[in-house]
MIDOSE-1310 file (N, C-alpha, C; in nm, 2 decimals, decimal comma, always signed):
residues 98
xxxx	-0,55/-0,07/+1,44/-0,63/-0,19/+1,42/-0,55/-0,30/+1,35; -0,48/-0,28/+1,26/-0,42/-0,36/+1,17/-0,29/-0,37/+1,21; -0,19/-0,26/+1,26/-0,12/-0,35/+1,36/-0,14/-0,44/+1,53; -0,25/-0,43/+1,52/-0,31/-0,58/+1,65/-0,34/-0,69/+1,62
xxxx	-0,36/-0,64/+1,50/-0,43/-0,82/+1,44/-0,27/-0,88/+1,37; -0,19/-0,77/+1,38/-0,09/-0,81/+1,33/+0,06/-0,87/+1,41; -0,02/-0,84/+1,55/+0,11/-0,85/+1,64/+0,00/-1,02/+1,69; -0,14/-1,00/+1,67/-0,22/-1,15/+1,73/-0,16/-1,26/+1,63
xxxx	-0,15/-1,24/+1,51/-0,14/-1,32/+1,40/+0,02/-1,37/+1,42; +0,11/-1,28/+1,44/+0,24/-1,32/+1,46/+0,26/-1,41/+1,60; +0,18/-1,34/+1,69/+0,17/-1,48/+1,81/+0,14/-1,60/+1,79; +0,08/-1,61/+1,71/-0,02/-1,73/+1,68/+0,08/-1,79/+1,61
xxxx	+0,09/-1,77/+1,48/+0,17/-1,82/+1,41/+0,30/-1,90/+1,50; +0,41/-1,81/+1,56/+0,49/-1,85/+1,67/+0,45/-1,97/+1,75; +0,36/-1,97/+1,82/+0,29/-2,07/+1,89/+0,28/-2,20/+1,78; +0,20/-2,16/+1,71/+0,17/-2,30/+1,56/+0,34/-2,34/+1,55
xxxx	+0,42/-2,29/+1,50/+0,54/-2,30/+1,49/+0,58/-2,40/+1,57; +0,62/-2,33/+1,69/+0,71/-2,43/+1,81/+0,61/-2,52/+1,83; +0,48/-2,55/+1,89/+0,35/-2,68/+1,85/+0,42/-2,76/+1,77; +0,40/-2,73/+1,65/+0,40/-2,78/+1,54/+0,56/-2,87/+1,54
xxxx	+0,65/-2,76/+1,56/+0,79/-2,85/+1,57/+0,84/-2,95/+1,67; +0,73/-2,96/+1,73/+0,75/-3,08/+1,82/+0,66/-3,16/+1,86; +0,55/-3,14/+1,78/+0,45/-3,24/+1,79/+0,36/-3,20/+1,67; +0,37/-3,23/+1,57/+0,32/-3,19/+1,40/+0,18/-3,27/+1,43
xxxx	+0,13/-3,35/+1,51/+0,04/-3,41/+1,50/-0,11/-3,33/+1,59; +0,00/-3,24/+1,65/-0,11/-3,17/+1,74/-0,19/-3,02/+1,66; -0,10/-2,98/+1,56/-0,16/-2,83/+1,52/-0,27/-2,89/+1,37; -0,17/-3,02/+1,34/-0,25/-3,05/+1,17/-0,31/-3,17/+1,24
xxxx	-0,40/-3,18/+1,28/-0,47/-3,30/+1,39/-0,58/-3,33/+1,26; -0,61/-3,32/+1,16/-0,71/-3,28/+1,07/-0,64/-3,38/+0,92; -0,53/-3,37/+0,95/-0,44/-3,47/+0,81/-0,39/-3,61/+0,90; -0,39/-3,72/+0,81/-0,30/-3,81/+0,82/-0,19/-3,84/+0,85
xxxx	-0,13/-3,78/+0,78/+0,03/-3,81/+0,80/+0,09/-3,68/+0,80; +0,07/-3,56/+0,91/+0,10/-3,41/+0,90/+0,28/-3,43/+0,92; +0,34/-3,37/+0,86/+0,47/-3,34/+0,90/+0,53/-3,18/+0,96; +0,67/-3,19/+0,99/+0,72/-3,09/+0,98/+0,70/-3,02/+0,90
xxxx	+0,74/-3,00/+0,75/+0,75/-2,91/+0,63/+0,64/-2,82/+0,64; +0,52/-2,89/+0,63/+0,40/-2,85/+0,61/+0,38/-2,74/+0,73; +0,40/-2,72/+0,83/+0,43/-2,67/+0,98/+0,51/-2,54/+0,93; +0,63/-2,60/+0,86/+0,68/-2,46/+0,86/+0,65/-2,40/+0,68
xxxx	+0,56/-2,42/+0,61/+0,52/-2,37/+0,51/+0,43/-2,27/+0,56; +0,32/-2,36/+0,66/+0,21/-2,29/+0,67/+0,29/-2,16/+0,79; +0,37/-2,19/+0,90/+0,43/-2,08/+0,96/+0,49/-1,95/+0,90; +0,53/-2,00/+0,76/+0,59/-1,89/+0,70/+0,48/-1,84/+0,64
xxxx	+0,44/-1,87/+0,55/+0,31/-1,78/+0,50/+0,23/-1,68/+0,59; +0,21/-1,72/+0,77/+0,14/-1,67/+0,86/+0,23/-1,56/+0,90; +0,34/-1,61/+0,91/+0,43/-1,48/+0,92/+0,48/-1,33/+0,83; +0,40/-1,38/+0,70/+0,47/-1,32/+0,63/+0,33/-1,21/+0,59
xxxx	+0,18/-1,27/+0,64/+0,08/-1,19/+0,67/+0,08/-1,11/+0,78; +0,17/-1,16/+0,89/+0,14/-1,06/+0,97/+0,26/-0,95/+0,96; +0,40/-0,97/+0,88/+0,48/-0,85/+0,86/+0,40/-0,78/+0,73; +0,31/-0,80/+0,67/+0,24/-0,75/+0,55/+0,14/-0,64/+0,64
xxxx	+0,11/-0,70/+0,73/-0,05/-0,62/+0,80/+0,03/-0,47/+0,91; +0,17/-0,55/+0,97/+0,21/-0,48/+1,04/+0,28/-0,31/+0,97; +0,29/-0,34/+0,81/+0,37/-0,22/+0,70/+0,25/-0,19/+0,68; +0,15/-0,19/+0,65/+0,04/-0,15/+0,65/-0,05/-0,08/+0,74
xxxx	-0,03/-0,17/+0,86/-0,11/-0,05/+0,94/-0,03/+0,09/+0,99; +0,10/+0,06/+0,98/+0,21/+0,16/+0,99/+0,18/+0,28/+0,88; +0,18/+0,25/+0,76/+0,16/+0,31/+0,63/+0,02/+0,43/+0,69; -0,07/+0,35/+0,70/-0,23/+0,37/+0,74/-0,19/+0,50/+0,84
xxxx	-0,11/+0,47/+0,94/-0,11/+0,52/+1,08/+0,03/+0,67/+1,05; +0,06/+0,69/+0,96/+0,16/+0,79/+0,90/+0,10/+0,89/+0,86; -0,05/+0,83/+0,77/-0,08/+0,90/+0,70/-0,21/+0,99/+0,77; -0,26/+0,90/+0,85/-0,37/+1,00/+0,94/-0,31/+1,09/+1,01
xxxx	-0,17/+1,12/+1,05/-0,11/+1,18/+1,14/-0,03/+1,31/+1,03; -0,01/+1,27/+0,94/+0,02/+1,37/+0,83/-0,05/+1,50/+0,82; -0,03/+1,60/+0,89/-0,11/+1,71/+0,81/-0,13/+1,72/+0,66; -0,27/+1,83/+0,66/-0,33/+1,86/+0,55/-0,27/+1,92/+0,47
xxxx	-0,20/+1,95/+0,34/-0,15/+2,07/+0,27/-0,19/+2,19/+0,29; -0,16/+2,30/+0,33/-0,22/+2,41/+0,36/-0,25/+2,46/+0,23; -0,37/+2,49/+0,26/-0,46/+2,61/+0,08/-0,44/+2,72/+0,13; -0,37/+2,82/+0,02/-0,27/+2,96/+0,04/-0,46/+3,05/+0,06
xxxx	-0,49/+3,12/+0,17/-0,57/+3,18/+0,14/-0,53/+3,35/+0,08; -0,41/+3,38/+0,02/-0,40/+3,48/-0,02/-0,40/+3,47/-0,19; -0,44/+3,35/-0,21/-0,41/+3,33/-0,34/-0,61/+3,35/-0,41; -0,60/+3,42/-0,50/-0,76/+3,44/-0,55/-0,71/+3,41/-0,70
xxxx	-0,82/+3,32/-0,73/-0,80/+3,30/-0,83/-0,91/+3,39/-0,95; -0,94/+3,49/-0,91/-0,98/+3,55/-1,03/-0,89/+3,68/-1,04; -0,75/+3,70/-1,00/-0,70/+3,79/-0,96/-0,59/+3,72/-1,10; -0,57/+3,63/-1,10/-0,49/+3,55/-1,21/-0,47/+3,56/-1,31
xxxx	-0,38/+3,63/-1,39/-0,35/+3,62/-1,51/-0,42/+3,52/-1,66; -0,52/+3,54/-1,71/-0,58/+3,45/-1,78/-0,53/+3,46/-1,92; -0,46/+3,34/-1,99/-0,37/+3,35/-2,12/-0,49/+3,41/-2,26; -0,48/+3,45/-2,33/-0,62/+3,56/-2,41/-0,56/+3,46/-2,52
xxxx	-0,62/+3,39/-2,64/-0,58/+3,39/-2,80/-0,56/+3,50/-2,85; -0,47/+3,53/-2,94/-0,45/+3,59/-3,00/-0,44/+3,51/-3,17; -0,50/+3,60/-3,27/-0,54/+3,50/-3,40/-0,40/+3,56/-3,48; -0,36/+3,48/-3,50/-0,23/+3,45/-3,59/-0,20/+3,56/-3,74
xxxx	-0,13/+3,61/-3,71/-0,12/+3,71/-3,86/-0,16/+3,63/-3,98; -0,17/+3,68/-4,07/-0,22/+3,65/-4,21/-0,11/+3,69/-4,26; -0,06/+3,65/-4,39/+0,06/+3,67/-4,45/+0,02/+3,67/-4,56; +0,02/+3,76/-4,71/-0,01/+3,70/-4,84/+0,09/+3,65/-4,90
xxxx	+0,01/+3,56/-4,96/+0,11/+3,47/-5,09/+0,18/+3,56/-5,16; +0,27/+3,54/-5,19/+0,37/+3,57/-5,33/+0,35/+3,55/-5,45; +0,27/+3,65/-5,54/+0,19/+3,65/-5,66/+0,31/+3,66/-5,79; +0,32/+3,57/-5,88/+0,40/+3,63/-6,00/+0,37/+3,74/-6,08
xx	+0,45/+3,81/-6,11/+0,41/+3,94/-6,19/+0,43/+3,90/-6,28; +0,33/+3,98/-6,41/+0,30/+3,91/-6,53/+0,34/+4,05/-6,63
């Protein structure tokens, strides 16, 4: 999904782009005095959402395809060694002899 919108958005952009570089008046038809610059600001930002969308849905599309970790079914966990306290020796103090 998110690499489609990603490969639409990079068309687009493209299109806006070359539009834009040769007739700035036709994509920013909405501003006064639209230039170039503005054409390739907004092209790059557009491009740089759609290489953002396109590592992402990639990311996304790795990870559904990733198997599950396998859980050991020979492993029981009440079969497990459980660590017990043990209460700490007592030591007597060192009494002076009188």
């Amino acid at each position: 999904m998110l690499i489609n919108a990603a490969f639409h958005i990079g068309i687009w952009a493209l299109i806006f782009f070359i539009v834009g570089m040769i007739k700035p008046k036709w994509p920013l038809f909405f501003l006064k005095k639209p230039d170039r610059f503005k054409i390739l600001i907004i092209s790059t930002v557009l491009f740089m959402i759609s290489a953002t969308l396109y590592g992402e849905g990639n990311r996304q599309a790795k990870l559904e395809q990733a198997p599950e970790p396998a859980v050991s079914q020979d492993f029981d966990p009440a079969s497990a060694p459980v660590p017990v306290p043990m209460p700490a020796p007592v030591s007597k103090p060192d009494t002076p002899k009188i």
